[in-house]
ZALOKE-732105 format. One record per atom (N, C-alpha, C): x, y, z; residue number from 1; atom name. Coordinates in steps of 0.1 Angstrom, whole numbers. Layout:
BEGIN
+-------+-------+-------+-----+------+
:    xx :    yy :    zz :  nr : atom :
+-------+-------+-------+-----+------+
:     X :     Y :     Z : NUM :   CA :
...
+-------+-------+-------+-----+------+
***
This chain:
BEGIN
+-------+-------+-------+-----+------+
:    xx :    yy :    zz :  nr : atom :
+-------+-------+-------+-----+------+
: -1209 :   972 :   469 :   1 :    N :
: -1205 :   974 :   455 :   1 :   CA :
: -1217 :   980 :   448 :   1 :    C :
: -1214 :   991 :   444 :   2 :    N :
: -1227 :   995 :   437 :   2 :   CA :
: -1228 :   990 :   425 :   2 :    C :
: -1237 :   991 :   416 :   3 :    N :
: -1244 :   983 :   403 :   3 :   CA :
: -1244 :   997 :   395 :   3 :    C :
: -1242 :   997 :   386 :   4 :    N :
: -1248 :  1003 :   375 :   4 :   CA :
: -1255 :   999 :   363 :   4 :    C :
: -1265 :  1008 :   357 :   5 :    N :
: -1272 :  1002 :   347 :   5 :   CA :
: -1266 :   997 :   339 :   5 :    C :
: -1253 :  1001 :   336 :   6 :    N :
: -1245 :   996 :   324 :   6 :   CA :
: -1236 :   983 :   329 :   6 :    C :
: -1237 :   984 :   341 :   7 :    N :
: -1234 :   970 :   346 :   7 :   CA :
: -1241 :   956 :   345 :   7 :    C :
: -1251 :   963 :   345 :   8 :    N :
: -1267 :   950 :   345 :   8 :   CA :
: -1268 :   948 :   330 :   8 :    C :
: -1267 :   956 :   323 :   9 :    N :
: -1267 :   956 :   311 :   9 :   CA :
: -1258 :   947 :   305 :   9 :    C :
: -1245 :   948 :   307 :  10 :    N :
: -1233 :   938 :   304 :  10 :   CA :
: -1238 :   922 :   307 :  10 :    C :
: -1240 :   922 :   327 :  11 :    N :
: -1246 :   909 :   330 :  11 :   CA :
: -1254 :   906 :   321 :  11 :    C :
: -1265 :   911 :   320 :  12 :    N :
: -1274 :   901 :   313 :  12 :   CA :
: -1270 :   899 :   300 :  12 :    C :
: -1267 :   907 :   290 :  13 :    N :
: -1260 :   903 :   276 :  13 :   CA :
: -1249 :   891 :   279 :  13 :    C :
: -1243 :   888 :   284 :  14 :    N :
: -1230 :   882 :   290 :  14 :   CA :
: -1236 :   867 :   297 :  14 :    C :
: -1245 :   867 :   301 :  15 :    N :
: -1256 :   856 :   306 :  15 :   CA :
: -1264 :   852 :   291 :  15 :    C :
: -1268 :   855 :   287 :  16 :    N :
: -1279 :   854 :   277 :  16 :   CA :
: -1265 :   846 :   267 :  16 :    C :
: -1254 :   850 :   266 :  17 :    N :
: -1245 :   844 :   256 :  17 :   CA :
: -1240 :   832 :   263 :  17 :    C :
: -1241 :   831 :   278 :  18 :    N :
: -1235 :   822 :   281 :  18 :   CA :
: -1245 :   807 :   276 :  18 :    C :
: -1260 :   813 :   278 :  19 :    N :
: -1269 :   802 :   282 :  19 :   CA :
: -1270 :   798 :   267 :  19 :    C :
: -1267 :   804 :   255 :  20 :    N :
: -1269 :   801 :   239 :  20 :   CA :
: -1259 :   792 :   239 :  20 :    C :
: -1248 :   792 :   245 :  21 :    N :
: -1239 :   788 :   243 :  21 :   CA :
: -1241 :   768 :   252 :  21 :    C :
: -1243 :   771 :   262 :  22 :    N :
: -1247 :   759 :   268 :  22 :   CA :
: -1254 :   749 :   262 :  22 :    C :
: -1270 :   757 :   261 :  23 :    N :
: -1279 :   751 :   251 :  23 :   CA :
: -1276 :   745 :   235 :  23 :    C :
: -1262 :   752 :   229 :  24 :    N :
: -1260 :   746 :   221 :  24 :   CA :
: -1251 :   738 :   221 :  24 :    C :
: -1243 :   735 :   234 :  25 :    N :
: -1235 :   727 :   235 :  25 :   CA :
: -1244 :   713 :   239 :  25 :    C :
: -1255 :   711 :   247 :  26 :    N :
: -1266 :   702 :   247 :  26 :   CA :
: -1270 :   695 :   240 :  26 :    C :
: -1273 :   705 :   232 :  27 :    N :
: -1280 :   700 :   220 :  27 :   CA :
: -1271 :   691 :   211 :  27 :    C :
: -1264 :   693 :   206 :  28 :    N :
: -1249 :   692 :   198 :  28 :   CA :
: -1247 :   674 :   205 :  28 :    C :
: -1247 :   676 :   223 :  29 :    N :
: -1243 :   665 :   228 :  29 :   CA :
: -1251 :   656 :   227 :  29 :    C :
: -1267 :   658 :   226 :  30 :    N :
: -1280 :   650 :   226 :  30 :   CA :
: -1279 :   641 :   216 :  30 :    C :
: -1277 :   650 :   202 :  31 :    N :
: -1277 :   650 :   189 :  31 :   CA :
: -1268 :   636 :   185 :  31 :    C :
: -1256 :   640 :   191 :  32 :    N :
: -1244 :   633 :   186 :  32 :   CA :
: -1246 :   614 :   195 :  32 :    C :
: -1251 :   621 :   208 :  33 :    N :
: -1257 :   603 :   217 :  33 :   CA :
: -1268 :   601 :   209 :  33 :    C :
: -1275 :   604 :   204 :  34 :    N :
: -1289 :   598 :   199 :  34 :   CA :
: -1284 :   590 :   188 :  34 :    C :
: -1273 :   596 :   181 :  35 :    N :
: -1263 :   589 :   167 :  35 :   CA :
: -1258 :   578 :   172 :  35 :    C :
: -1247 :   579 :   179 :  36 :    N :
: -1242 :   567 :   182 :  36 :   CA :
: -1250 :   555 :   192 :  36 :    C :
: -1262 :   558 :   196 :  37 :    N :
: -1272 :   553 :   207 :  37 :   CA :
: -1272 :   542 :   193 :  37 :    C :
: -1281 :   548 :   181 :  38 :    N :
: -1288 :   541 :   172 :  38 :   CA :
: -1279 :   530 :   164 :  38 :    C :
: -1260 :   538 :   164 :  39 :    N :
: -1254 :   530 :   155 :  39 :   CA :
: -1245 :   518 :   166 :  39 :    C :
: -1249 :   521 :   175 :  40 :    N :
: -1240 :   514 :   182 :  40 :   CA :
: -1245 :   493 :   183 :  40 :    C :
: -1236 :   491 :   185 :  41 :    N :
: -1241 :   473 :   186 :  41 :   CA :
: -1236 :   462 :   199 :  41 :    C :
: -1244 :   476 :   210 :  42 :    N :
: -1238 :   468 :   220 :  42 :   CA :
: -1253 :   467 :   228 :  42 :    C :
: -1250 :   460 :   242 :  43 :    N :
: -1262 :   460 :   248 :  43 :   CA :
: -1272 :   471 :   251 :  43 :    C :
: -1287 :   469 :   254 :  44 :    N :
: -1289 :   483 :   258 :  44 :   CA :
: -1287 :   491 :   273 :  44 :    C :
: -1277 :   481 :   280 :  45 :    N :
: -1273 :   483 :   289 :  45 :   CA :
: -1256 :   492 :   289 :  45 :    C :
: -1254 :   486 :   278 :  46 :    N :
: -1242 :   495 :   278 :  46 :   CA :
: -1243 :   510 :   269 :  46 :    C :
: -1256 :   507 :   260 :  47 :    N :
: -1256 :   525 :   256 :  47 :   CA :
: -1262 :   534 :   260 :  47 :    C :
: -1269 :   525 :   276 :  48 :    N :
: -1278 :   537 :   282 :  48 :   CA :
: -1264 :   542 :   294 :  48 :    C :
: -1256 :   534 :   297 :  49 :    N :
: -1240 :   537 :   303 :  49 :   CA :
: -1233 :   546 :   296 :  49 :    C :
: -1233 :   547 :   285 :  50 :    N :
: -1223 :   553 :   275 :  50 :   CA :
: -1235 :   570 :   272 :  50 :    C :
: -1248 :   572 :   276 :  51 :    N :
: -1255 :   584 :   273 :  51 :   CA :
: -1252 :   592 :   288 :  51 :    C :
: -1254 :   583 :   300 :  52 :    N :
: -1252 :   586 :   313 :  52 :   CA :
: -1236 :   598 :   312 :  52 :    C :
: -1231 :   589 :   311 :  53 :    N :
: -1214 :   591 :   310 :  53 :   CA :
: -1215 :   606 :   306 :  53 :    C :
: -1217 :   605 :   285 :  54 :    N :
: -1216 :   612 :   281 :  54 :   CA :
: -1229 :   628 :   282 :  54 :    C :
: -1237 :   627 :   290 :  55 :    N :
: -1246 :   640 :   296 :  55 :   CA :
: -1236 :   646 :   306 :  55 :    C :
: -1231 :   639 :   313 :  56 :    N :
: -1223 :   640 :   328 :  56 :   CA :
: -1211 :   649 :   325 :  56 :    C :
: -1201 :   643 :   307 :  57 :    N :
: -1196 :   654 :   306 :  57 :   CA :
: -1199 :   669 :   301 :  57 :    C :
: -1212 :   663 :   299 :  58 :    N :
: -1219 :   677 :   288 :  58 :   CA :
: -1219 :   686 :   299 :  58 :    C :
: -1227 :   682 :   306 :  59 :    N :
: -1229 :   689 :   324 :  59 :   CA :
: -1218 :   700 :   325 :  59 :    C :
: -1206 :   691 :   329 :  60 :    N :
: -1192 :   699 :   330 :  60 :   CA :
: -1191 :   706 :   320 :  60 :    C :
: -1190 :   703 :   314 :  61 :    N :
: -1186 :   715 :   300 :  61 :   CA :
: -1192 :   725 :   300 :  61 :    C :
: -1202 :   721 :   300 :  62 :    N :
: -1220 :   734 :   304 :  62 :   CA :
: -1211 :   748 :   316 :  62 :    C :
: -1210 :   735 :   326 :  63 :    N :
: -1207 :   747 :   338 :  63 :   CA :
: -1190 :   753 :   337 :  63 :    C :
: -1180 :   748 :   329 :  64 :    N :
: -1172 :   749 :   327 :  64 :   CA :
: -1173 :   763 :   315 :  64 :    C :
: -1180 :   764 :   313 :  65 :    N :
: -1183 :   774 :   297 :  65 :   CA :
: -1190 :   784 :   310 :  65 :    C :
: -1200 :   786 :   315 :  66 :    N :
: -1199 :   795 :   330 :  66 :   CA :
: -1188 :   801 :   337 :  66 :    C :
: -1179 :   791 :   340 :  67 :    N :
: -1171 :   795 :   346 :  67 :   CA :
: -1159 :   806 :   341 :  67 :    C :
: -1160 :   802 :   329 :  68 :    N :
: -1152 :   813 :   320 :  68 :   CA :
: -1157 :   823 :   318 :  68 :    C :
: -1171 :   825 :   321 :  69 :    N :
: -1180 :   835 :   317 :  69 :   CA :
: -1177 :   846 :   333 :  69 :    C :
: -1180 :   838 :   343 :  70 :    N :
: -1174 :   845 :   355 :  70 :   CA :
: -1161 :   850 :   354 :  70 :    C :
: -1153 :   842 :   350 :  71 :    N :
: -1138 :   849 :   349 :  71 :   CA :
: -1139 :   864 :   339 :  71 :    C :
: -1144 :   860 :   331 :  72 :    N :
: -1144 :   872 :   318 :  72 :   CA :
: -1150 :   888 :   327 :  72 :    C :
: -1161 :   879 :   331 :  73 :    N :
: -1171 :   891 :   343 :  73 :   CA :
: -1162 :   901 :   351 :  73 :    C :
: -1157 :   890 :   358 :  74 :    N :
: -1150 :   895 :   370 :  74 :   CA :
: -1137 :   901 :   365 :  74 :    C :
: -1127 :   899 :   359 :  75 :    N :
: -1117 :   899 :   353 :  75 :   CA :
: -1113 :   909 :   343 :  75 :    C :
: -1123 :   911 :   335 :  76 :    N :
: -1121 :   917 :   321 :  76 :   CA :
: -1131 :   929 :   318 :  76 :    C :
: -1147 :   928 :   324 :  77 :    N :
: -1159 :   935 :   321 :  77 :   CA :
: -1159 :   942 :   337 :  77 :    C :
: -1154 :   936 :   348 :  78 :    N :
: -1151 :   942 :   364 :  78 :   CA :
: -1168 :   945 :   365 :  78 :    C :
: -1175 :   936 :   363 :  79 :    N :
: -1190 :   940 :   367 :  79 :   CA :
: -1193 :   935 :   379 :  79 :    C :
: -1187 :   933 :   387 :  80 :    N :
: -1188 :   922 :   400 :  80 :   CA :
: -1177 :   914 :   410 :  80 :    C :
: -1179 :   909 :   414 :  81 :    N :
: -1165 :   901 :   425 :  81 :   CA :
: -1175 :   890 :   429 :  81 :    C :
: -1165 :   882 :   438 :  82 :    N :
: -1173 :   871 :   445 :  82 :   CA :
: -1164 :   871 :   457 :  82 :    C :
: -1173 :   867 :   471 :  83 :    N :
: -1167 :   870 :   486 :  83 :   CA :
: -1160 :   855 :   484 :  83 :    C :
: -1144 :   858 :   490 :  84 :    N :
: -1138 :   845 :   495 :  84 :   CA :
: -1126 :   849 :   503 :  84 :    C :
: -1121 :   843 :   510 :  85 :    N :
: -1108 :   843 :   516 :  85 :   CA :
: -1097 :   847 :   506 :  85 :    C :
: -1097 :   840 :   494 :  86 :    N :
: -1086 :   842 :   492 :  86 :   CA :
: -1090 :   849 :   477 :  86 :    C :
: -1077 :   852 :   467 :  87 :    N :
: -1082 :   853 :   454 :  87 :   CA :
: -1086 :   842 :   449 :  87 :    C :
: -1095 :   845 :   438 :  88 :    N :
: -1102 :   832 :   433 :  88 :   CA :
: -1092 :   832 :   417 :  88 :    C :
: -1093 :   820 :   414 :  89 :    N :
: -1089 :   813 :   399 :  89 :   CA :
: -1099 :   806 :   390 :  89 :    C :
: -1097 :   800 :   382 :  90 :    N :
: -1105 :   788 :   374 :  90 :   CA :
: -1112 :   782 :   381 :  90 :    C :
: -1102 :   770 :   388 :  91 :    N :
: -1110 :   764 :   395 :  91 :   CA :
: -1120 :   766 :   405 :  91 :    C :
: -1118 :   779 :   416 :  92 :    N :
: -1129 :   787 :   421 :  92 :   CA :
: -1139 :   788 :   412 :  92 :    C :
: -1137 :   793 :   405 :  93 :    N :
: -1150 :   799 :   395 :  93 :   CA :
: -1157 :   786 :   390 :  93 :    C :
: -1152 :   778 :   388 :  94 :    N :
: -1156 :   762 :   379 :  94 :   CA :
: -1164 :   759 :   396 :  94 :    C :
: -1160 :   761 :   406 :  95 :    N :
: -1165 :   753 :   419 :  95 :   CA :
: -1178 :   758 :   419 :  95 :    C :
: -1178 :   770 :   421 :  96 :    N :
: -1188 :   783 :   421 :  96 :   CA :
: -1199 :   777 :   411 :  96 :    C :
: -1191 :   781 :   400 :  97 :    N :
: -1202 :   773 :   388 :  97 :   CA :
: -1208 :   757 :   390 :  97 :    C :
: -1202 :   749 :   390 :  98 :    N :
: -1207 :   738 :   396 :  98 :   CA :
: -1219 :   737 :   404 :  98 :    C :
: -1216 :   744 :   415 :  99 :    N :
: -1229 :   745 :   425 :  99 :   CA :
: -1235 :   754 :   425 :  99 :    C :
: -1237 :   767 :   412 : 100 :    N :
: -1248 :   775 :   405 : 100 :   CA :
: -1251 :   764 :   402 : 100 :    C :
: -1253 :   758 :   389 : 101 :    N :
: -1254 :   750 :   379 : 101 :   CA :
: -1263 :   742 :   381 : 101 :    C :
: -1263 :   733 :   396 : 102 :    N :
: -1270 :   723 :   401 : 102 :   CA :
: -1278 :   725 :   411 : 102 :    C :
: -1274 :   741 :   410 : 103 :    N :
: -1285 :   747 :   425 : 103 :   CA :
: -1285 :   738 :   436 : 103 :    C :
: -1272 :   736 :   437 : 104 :    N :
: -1263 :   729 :   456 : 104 :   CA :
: -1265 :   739 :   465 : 104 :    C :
: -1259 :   749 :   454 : 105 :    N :
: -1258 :   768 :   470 : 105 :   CA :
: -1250 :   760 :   483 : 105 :    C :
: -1239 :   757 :   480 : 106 :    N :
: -1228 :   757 :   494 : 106 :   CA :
: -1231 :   772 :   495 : 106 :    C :
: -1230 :   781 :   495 : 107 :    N :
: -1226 :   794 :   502 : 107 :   CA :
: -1213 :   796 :   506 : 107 :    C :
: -1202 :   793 :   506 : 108 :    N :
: -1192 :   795 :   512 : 108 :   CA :
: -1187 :   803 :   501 : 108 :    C :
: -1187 :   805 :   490 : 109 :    N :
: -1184 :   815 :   477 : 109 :   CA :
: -1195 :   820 :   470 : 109 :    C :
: -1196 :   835 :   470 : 110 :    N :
: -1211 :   840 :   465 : 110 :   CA :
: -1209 :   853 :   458 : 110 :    C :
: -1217 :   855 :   447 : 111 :    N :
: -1214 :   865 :   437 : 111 :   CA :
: -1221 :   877 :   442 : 111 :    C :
: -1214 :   886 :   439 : 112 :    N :
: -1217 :   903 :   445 : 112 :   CA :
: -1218 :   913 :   434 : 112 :    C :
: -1230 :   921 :   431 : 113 :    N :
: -1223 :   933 :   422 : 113 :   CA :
: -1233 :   926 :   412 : 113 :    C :
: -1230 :   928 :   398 : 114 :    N :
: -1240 :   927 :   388 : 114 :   CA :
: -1236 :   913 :   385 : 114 :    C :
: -1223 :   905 :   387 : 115 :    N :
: -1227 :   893 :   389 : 115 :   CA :
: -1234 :   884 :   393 : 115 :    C :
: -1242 :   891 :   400 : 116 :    N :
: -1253 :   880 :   410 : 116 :   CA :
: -1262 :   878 :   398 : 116 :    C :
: -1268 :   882 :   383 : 117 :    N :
: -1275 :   883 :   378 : 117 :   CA :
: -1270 :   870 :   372 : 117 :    C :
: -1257 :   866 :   365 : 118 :    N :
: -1253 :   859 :   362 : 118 :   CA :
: -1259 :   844 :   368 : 118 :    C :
: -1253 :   849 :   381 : 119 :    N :
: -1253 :   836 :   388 : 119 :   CA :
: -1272 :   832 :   391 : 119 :    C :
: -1275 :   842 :   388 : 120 :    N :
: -1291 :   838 :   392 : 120 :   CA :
: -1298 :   836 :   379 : 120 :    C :
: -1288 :   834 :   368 : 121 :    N :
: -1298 :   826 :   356 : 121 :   CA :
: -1290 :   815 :   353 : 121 :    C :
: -1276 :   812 :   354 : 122 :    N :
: -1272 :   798 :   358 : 122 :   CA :
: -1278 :   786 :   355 : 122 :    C :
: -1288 :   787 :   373 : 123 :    N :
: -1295 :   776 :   379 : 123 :   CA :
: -1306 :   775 :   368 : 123 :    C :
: -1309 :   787 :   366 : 124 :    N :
: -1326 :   781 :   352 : 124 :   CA :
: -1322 :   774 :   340 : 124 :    C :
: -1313 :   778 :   338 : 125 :    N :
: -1304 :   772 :   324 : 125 :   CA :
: -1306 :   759 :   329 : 125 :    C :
: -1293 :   757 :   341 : 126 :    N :
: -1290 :   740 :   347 : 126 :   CA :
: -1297 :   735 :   350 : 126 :    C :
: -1313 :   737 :   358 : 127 :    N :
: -1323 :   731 :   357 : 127 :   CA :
: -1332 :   724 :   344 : 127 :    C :
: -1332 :   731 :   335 : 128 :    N :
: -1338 :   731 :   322 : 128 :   CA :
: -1327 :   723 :   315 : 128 :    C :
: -1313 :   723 :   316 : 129 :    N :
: -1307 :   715 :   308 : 129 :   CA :
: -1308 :   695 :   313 : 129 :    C :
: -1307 :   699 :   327 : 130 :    N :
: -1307 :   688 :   333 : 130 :   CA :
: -1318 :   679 :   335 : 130 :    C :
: -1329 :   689 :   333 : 131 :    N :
: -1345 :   681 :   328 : 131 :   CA :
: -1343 :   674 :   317 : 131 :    C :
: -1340 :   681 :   303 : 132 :    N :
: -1335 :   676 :   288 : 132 :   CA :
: -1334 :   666 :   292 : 132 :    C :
: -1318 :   668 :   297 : 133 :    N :
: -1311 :   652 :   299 : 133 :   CA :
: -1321 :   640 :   304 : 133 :    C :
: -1328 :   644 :   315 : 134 :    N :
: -1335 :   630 :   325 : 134 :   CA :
: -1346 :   626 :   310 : 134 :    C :
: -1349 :   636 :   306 : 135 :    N :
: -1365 :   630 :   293 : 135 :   CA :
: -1349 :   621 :   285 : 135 :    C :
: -1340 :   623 :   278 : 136 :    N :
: -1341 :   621 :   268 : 136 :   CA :
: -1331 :   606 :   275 : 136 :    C :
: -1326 :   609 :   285 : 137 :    N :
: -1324 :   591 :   290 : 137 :   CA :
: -1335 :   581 :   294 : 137 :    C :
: -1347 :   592 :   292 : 138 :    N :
: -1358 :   580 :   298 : 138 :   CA :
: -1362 :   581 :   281 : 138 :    C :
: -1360 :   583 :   274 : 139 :    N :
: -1365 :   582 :   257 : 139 :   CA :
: -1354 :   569 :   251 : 139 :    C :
: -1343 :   574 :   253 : 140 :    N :
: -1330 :   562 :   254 : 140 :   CA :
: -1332 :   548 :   253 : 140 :    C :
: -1340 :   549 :   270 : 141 :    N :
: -1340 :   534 :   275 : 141 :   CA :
: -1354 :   529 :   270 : 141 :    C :
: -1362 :   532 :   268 : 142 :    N :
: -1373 :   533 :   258 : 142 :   CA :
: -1373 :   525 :   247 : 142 :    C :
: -1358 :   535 :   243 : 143 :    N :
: -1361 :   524 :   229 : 143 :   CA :
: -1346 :   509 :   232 : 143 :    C :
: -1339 :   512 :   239 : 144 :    N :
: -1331 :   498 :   239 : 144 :   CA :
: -1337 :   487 :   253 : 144 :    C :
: -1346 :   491 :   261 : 145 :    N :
: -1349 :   488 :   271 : 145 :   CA :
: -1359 :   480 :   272 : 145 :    C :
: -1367 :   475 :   255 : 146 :    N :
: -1380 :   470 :   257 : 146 :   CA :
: -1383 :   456 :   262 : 146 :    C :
: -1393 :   456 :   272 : 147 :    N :
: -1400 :   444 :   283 : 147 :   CA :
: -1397 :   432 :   273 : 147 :    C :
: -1388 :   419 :   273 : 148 :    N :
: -1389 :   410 :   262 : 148 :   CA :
: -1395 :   399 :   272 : 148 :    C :
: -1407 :   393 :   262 : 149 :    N :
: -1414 :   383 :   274 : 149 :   CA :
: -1405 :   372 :   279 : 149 :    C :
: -1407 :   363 :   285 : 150 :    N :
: -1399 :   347 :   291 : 150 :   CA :
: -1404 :   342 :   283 : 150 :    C :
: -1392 :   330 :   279 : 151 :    N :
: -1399 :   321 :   272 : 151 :   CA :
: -1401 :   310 :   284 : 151 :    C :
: -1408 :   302 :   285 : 152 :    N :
: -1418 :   295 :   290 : 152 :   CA :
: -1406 :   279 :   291 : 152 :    C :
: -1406 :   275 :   302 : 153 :    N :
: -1400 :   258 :   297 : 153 :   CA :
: -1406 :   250 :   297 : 153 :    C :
: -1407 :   239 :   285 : 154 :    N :
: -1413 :   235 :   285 : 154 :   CA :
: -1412 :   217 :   301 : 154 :    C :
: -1422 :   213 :   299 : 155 :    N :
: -1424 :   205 :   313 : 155 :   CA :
: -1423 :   188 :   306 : 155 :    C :
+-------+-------+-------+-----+------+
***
């Protein structure tokens, strides 16, 4: 499949919106756990459960907002294809995404054509998002997690 400049061109504009878009979906989700973290009145065991949870869906969403972005690619902009047996759908593309995302690389579905550009800024995004996440669960538990001494019995 040949490339064209105006192909690369699309990828990357088309990438660059996808990753604004992630990032501000992140953020939005950090934002909104750091709120309910503070207002919540439960253990700190249950709101560092309830941040886990809620990153995990951020995750999906993240790669889920990808995946539409491949569909749009492939589909609508024709800058690319991806090798598979069969035709691909949503869920292909969400699979695909997924293991861009977390830089798994099954290989068994792989982007061709000026998609590959796509798919090879993905992983920087989902690395960098997924770092966020690990600081701001270890910021989390930080603050509901603090060392409380024993109290001593007395003899």
């Amino acid at each position: 499949m040949e490339v064209t400049l105006l192909d690369s061109f699309a990828a990357l504009i088309l990438a660059l919106i996808l990753i604004a878009a992630v990032v501000g979906v992140h953020f939005q989700a950090l934002r909104i756990l750091s709120t309910w973290q503070q207002e919540w009145r439960a253990s700190g065991h249950a709101k560092i459960l309830l941040i886990i949870f809620g990153l995990i869906a951020a995750h999906v969403l993240e790669a889920a907002i990808f995946a539409v972005g491949f569909g749009i690619a492939v589909r609508g902009l024709k800058i690319g294809a991806f090798t598979s047996s069969r035709v691909m759908d949503f869920r292909d593309f969400f699979y695909f995404s997924l293991e861009t995302y977390t830089t798994q690389g099954v290989g068994d579905i792989y982007a061709i054509g000026a998609l590959r550009l796509i798919a090879s800024l993905e992983p920087v995004a989902g690395l960098i998002l997924i770092g966020w996440s690990t600081s701001f669960t270890f910021l989390m538990m930080g603050r509901d997690w603090i060392e409380r001494p024993t109290r001593q019995k007395r003899p």
